[in-house]
C-alpha positions in Angstrom: 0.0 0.0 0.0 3.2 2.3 0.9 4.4 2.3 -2.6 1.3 2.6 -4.3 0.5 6.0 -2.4 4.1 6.8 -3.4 3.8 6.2 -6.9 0.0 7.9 -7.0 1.4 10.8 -5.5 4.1 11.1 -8.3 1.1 10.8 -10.5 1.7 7.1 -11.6 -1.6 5.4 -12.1 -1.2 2.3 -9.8 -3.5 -1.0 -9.1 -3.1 -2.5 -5.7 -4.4 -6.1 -6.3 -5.3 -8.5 -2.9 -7.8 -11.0 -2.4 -10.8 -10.0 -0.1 -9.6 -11.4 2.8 -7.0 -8.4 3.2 -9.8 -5.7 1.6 -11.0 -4.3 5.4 -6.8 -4.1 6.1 -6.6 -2.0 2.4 -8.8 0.2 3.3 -7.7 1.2 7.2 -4.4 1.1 5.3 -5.2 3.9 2.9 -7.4 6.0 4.5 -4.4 6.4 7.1 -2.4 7.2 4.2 -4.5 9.8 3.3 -5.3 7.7 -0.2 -9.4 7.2 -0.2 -9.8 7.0 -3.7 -7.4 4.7 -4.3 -9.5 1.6 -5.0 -7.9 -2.0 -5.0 -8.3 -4.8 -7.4 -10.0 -7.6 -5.0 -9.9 -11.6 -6.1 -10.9 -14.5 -4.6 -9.3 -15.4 -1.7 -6.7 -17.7 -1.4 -4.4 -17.5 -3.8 -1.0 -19.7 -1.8 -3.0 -23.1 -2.5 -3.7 -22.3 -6.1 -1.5 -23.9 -9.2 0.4 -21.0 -11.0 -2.4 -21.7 -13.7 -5.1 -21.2 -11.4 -3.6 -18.0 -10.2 -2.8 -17.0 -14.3 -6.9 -17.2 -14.4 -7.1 -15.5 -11.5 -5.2 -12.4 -12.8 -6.5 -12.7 -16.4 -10.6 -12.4 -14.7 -9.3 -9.6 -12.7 -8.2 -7.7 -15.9 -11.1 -5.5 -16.5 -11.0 -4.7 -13.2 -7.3 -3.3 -13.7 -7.8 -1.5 -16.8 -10.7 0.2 -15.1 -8.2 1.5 -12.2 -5.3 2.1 -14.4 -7.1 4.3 -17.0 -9.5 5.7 -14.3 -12.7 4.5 -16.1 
C-alpha cells in the first residue's frame, strides 16, 4: 500500500491487487495514508493453495478490473 500511495502521488496510475480477505486491512491502510480514492483490485481469496495456472486465471478475470483503475474508467 506504501508504494502505491508513493507512486499515486508522483502521478503514476497504480492498481493495488489482494484478495478480499486483506480488503478491510486496504482500506484502514489507505485512509491512514491519506489515499481514499485509491481503489484495490479484489480476487478470490486464497491464492498460496492455487496452481500457478489457477492464479494466471485469477489475474487474467481480474483484468477489466485493472484496466478500469489504471485508465481511471
Amino acid at each position: 500500500m506504501h508504494d502505491a500511495v508513493a507512486l499515486e502521488e508522483q502521478g503514476i496510475p497504480t492498481a493495488i491487487m489482494l484478495t478480499e480477505h486483506f480488503l478491510h486491512e486496504a482500506h484502514m491502510q489507505r485512509t491512514a495514508l491519506g489515499m481514499d480514492g485509491l481503489e484495490p483490485v479484489v480476487i478470490t481469496h486464497p491464492l498460496s493453495t492455487l496452481s500457478d495456472t489457477k492464479i494466471d486465471e485469477r489475474a487474467r478475470e481480474a483484468m477489466p478490473q485493472i484496466k478500469q483503475v489504471l485508465l481511471a474508467l
